[in-house]
C-alpha positions in Angstrom: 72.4 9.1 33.7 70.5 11.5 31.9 69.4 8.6 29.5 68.5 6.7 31.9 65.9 9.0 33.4 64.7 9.6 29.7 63.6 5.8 29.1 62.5 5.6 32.6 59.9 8.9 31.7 59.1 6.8 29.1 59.0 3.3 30.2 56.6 4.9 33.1 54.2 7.1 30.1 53.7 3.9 28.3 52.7 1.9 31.7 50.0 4.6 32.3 48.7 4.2 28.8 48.6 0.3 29.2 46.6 1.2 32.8 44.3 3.7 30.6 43.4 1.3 27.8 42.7 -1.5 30.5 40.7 1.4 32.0 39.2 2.0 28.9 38.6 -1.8 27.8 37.1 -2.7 31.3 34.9 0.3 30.7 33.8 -0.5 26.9 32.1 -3.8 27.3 29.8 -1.9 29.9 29.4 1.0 27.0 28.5 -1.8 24.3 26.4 -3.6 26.3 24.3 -0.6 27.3 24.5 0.9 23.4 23.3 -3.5 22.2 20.0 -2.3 24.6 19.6 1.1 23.1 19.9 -0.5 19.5 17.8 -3.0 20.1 15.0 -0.6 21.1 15.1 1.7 19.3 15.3 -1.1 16.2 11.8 -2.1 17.3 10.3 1.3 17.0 11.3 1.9 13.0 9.9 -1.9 12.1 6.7 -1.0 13.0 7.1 2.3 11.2 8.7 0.6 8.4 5.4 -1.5 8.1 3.0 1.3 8.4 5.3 2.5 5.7 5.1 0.0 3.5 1.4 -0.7 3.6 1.2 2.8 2.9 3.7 2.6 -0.2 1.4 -0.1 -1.1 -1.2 1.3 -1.5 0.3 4.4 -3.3 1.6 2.0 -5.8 -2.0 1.2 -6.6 -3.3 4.8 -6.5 0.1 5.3 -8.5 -0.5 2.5 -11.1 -4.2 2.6 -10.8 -5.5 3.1 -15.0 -8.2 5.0 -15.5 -10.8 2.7 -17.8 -13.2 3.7 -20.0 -15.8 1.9 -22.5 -17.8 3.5 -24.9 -20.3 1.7 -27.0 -20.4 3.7 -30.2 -22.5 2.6 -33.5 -25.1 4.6 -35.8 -23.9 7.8 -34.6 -24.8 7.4 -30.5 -22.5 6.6 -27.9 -23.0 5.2 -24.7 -21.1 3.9 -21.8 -21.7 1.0 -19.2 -22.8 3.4 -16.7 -25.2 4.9 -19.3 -26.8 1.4 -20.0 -27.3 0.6 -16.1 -29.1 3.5 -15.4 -31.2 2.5 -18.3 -31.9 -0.9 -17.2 -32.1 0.4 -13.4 -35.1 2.8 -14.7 -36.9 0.0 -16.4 -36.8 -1.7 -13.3 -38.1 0.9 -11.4 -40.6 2.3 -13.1 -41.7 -0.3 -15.9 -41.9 -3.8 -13.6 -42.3 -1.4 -10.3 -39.6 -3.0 -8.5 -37.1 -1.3 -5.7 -33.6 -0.5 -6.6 -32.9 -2.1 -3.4 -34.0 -5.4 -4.4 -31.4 -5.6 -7.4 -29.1 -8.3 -6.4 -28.1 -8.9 -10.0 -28.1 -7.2 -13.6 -26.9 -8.9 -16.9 -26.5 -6.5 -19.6 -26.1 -8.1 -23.6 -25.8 -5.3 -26.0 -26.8 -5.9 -29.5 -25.7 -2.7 -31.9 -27.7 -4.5 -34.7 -31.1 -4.6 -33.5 -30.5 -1.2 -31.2 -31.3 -3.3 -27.9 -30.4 -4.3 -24.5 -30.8 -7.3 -23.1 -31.2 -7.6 -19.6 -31.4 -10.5 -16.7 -32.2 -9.1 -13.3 -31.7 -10.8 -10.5 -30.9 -14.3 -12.3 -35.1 -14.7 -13.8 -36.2 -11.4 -14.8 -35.5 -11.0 -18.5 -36.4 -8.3 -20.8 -35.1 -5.9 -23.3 -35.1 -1.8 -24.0 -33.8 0.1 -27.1 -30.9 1.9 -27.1 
């Protein structure tokens, strides 16, 4: 009899676990459902980060790969850069044809080392030229 009582402890231990994993599986669809909703939110909040963040890596990528350029123009012992020759060319239109700087839509530059001149189209039908 004493065996009996045994597998009837245990017989009765394992029909309370069966009721708490029914329990437990009743209960757990209620728990994913509510967990699919909290996902699903808080999935929507990191996209938009995400694509603030990747505009952002975007345009440190171009910072990031961004080359400095420089152009000299160097012959018979002067130097001069593009900047250097726009300034010139901005001057003779300012103080030599008496124009405004604001009315430059336009400036050509042609640079000829040989004759130590630059050539310049403002505007698409002003021409001229000043020595470098």
């Amino acid at each position: 009899m004493a065996g009996v009582k045994k597998s009837t402890a245990k017989v009765s231990t394992v029909k309370e676990e069966v009721k708490l994993e029914e329990k437990a599986a009743k209960e757990a669809p209620a728990k994913k459902t509510a967990a699919k909703k909290t996902t699903t939110t808080v999935r929507k909040t990191p996209v938009r980060k995400t694509a603030a963040n990747k505009e952002e890596a975007v345009k440190d990528e171009a910072v990031a790969t961004a080359v400095k350029e420089t152009v000299n123009f160097q012959f018979s012992g002067k130097s001069y850069t593009p900047e250097d020759l726009l300034k010139s060319c901005k001057d003779v239109w300012k103080y030599d044809l008496g124009g405004k700087e604001e009315d430059i839509k336009s400036i050509e530059l042609y640079v000829k080392p040989e004759e130590n001149s630059t050539y310049y189209v403002i505007n698409g039908d002003v021409t001229g030229s000043f020595f470098i």
